[in-house]
C-alpha positions as CSV (number, residue, x, y, z in Angstrom):
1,X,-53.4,29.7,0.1
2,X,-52.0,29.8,3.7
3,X,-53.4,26.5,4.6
4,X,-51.6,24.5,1.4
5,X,-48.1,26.8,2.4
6,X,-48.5,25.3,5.5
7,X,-48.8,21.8,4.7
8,X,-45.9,21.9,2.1
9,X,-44.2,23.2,5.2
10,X,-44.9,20.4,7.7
11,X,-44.6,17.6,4.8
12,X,-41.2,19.0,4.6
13,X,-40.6,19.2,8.2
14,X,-41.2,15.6,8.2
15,X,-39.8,14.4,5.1
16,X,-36.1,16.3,6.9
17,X,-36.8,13.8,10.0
18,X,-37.8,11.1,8.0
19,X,-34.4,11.5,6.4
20,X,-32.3,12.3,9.6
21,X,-33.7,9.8,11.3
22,X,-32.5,6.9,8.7
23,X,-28.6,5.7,8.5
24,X,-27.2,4.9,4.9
25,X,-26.4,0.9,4.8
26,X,-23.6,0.1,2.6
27,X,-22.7,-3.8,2.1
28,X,-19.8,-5.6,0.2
29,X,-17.5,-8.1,-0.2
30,X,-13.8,-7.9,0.2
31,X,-11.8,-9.9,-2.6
32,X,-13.5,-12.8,-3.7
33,X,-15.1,-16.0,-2.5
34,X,-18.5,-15.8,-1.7
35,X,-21.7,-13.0,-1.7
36,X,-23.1,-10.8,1.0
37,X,-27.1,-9.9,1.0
38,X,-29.1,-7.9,3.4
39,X,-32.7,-7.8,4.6
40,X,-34.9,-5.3,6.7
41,X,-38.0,-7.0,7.9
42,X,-37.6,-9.9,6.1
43,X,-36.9,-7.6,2.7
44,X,-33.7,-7.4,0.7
45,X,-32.1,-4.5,0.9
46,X,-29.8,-3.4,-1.7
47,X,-26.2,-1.2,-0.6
48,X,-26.4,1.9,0.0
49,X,-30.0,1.9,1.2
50,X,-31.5,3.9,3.8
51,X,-32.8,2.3,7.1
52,X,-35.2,3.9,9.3
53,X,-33.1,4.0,13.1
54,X,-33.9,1.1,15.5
55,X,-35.1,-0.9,12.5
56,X,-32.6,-4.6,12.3
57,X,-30.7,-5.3,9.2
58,X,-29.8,-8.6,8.5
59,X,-26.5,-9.6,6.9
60,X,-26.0,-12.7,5.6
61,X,-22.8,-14.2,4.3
62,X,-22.6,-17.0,1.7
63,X,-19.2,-18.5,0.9
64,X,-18.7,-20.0,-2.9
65,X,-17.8,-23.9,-3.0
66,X,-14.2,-24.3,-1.3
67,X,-14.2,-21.2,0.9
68,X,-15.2,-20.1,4.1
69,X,-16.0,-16.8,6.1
70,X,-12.7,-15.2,7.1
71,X,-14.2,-11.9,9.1
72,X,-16.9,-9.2,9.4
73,X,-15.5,-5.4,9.2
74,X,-17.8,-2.7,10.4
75,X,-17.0,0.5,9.4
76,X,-13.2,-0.8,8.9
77,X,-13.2,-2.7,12.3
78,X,-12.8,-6.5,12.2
79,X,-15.7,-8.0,14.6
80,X,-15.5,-10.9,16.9
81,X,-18.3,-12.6,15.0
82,X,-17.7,-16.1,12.8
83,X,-21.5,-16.6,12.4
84,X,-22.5,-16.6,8.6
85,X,-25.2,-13.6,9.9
86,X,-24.5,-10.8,11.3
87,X,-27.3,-8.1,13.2
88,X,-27.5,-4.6,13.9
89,X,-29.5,-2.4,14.8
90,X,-28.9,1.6,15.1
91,X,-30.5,3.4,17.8
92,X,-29.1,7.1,17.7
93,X,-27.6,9.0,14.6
94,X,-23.7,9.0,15.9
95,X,-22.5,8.1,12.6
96,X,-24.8,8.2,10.0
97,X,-23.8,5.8,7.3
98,X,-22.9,1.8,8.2
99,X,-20.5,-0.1,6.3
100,X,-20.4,-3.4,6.6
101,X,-17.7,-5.6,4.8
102,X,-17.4,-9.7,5.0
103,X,-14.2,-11.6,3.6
104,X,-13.8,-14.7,2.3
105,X,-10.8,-17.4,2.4
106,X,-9.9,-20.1,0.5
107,X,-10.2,-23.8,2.7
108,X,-7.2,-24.9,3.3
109,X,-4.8,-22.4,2.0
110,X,-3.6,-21.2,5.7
111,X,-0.1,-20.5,6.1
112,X,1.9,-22.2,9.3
113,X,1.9,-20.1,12.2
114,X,5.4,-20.7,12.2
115,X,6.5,-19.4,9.3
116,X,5.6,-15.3,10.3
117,X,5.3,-13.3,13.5
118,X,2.5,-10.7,13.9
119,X,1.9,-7.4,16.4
120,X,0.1,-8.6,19.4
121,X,-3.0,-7.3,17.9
122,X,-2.9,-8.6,14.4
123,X,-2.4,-6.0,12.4
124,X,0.9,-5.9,11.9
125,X,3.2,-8.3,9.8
126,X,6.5,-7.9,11.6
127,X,8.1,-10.7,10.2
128,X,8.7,-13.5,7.5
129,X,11.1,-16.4,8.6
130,X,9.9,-19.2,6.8
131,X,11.4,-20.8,3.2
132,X,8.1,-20.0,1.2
133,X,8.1,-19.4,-2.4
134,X,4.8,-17.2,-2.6
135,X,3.8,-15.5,-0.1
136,X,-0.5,-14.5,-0.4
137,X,-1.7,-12.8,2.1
138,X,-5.0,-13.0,1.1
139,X,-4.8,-16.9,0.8
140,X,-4.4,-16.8,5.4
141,X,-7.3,-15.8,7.0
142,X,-4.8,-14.0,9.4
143,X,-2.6,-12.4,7.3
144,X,-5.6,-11.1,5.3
145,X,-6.5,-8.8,8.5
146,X,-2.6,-6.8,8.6
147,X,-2.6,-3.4,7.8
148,X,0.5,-2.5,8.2
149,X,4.5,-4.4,7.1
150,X,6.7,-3.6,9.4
151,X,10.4,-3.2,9.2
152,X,12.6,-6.4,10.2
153,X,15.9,-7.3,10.2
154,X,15.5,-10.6,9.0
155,X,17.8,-11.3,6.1
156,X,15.6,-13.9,3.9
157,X,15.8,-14.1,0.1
158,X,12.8,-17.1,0.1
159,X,10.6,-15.5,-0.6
160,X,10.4,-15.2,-4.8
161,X,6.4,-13.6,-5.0
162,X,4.6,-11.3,-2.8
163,X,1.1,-11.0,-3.2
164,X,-0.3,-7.8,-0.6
165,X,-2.9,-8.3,1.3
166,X,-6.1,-6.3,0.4
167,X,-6.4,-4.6,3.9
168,X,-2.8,-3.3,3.9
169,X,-3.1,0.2,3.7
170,X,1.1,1.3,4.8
171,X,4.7,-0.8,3.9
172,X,6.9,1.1,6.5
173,X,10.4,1.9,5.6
174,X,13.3,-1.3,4.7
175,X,11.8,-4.7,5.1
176,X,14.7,-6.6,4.7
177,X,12.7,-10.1,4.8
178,X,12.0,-8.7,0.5
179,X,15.7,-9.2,-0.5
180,X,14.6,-12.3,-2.9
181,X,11.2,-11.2,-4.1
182,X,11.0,-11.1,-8.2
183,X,7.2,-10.3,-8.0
184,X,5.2,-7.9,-5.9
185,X,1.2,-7.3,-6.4
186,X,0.0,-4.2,-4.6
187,X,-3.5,-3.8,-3.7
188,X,-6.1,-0.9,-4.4
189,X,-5.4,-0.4,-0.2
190,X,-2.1,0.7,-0.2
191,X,-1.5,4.5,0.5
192,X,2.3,4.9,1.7
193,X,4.8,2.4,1.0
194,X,7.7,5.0,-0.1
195,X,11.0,3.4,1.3
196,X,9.2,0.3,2.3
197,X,11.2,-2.7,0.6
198,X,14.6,-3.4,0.2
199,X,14.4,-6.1,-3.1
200,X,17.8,-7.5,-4.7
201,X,16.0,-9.7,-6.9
202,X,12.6,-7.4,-7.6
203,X,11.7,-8.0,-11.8
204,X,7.9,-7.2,-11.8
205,X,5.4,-5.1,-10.2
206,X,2.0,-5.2,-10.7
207,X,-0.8,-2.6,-9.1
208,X,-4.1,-2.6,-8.4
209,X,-6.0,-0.1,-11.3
210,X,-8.2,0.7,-8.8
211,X,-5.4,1.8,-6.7
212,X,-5.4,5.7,-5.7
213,X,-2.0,6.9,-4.6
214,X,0.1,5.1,-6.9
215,X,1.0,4.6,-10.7
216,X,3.3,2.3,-12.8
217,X,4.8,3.8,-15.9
218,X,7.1,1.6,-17.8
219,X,7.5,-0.5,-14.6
220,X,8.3,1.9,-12.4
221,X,6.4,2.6,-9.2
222,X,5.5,6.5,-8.8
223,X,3.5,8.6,-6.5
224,X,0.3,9.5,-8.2
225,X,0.9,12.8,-8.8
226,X,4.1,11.7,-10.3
227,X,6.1,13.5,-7.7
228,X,8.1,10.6,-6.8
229,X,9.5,7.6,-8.1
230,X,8.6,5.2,-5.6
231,X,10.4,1.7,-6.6
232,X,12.3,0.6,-9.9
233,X,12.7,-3.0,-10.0
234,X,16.2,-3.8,-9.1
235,X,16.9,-6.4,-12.2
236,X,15.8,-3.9,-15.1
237,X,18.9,-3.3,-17.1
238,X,20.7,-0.5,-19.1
239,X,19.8,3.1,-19.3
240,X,17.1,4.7,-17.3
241,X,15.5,8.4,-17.6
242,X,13.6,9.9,-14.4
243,X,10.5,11.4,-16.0
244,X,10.7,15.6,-16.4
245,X,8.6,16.6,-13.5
246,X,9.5,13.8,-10.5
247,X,11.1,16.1,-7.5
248,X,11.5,13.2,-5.1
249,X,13.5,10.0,-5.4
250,X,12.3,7.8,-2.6
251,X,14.3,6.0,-0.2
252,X,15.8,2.6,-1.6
253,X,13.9,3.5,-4.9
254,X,16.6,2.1,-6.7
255,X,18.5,-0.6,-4.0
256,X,20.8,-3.1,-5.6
257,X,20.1,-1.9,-9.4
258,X,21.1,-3.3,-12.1
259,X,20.8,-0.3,-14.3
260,X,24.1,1.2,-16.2
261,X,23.3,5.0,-16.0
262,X,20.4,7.0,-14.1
263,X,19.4,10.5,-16.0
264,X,18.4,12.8,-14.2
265,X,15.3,15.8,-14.3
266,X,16.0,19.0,-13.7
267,X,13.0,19.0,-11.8
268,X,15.0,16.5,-9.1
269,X,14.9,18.3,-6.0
270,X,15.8,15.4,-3.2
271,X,17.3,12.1,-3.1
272,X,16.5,9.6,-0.4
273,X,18.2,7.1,2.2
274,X,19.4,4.4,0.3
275,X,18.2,5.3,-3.2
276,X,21.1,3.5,-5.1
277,X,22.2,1.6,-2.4
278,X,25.0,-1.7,-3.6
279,X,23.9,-0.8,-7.4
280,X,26.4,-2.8,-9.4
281,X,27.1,-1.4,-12.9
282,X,26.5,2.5,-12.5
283,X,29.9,4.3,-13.6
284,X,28.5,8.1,-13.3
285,X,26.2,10.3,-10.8
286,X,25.9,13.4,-12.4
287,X,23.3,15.4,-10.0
288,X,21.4,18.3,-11.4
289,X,21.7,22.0,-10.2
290,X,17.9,21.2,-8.9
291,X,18.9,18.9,-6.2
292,X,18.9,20.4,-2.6
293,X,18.9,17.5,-0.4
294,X,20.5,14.6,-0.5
295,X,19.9,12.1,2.5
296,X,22.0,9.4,4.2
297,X,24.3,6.9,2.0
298,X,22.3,7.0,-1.3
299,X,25.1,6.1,-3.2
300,X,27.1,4.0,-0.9
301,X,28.5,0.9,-1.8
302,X,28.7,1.0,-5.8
303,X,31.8,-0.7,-6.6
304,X,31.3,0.1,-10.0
305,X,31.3,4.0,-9.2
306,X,33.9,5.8,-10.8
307,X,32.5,9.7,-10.9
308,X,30.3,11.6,-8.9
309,X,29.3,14.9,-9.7
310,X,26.8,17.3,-7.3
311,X,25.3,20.3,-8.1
312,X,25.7,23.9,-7.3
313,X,21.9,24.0,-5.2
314,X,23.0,21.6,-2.3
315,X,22.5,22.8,0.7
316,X,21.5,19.6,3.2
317,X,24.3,16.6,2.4
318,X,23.5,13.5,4.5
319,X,26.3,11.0,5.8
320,X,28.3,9.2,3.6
321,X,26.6,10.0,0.3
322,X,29.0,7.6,-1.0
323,X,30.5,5.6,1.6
324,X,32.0,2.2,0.6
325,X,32.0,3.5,-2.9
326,X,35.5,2.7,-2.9
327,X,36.3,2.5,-6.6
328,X,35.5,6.5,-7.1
329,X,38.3,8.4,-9.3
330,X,36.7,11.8,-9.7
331,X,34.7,14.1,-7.6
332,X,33.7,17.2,-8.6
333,X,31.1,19.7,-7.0
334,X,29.7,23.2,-8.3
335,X,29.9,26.3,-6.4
336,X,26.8,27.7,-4.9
């Protein structure tokens, strides 16, 4: 009996460094275009396999009819390789599972260098000065590496559709080059964009159902956790009700809307930079008891403003709540 305890104990012993000493090899493809496949020793592997350490895996990359390979990503880092293989081997367990992700471009779809500026490094889309109708990141082999859209002053209405590049995982706050667009698509990668785009002309928004931090409801943009209303495109018309239960309205949320009247939750608790920003038909703010914080010129120039009521729970006002609002007869506020 103690010689079969003891060799259930060293086949465990070895079956826990058999298992230590292996990394877990995931593969895929990001988008579409073309397949990715995997071999160890000359045998397919499928993802999320485990490989024994110092042992090669072989990645090979196999573009559809009318694209080409775009980039390797290991473990979320582009590579400097453009060879249809790729090889690695692991020699010490530093990280033990290996992700290995291979994108695909259309031929011939690139953009003109011209027509955007970049960060130094390439991961940031800093700017949009060309007159392009649709703007697909995913169709440029270089745009489909950003990360990150940064703000810019550039004042362009060309651009009418915006499709979001699949590795963008933040939209920081007012993009101005988005004046014109009438069509965004956000990606599955997106995980902050609250703020990010100032759209005059914004009529549709479609999301990713695969994407985790955001929701649409009725056409409107929220937070997940429907917290926040995020964006409500800017050429929806006539009355609008903020869901019971949304505490945040997020900065330029609602920039340049066309709506006629905004309800309000009692749930409301702040109201962000911007958020009605150059509105043009709403007559009547009337702020909930809820709202504590209001930020910097939400409802500044609304020439159609007329009354503006706020709440008796204010206690942070930012500057010029309504500045340039010059049409405003009545304002009222409650006592604390």
């Amino acid at each position: 009996m103690k010689t079969k305890n003891l060799k259930l104990v060293f086949m465990f012993v070895v079956a826990a460094f058999l298992f230590s000493a292996c990394t877990i090899v995931n593969f895929n493809v990001e988008g579409e275009g073309g397949v990715i496949s995997a071999t160890v020793d000359g045998k397919d592997i499928d993802t999320d396999s485990r490989v024994l350490l110092g042992k090669e895996v072989v990645f090979t990359a196999t573009p559809n009819d009318g694209y080409q390979l775009c980039f390797w990503s290991v473990n979320d880092s582009i590579i400097n390789n453009q060879d249809l293989e790729y090889r690695f081997k692991k020699e010490t367990v530093k990280n033990d599972t290996l992700n290995v992700t291979v994108s695909f471009v259309k031929v011939g779809t690139e953009y003109p260098d011209s027509l955007y500026k970049l960060s130094d490094d390439g991961t940031e889309l800093v700017d949009w000065v060309g007159e392009t109708d649709v703007v697909d990141m995913n169709a440029d082999c270089k745009l489909k590496k950003v990360k990150i859209i940064n703000n810019t002053y550039t004042s362009t209405s060309y651009v009418k559709e915006l499709i979001i590049g699949d590795r963008v995982r933040e939209i920081l706050p007012s993009v101005h080059w988005s004046y014109g667009i009438e069509k965004m698509v956000i990606p599955k990668s997106v995980s902050k964009m609250e703020g990010g785009f100032m759209i005059r002309e914004l009529e549709t928004i479609v999301l990713s159902p695969e994407n985790e931090s955001y929701t649409l409801v009725d056409g409107v943009l929220f937070t997940k956790d429907m917290k926040t209303l995020v964006l409500c495109p800017s050429k929806r018309i006539g009355a609008y009700t903020i869901p019971d239960g949304v505490t945040h309205i997020a900065e330029n949320a609602f920039y340049h809307s066309n709506l006629s009247e905004v309800r309000f939750p009692e749930t409301l608790i702040e109201i962000g930079k911007n958020a009605f920003r150059q509105s043009s038909l709403i007559k009547k703010i009337d702020m909930p008891n809820s709202v504590t914080t209001i930020k910097e010129w939400p409802f500044s120039y609304i020439k159609s403003l007329e009354e503006f009521h706020i709440g008796s729970g204010v206690a942070a006002l930012g500057t010029n709540p309504i500045g340039g609002s010059s049409n405003v007869k009545k304002i009222t506020v409650d006592e604390n």
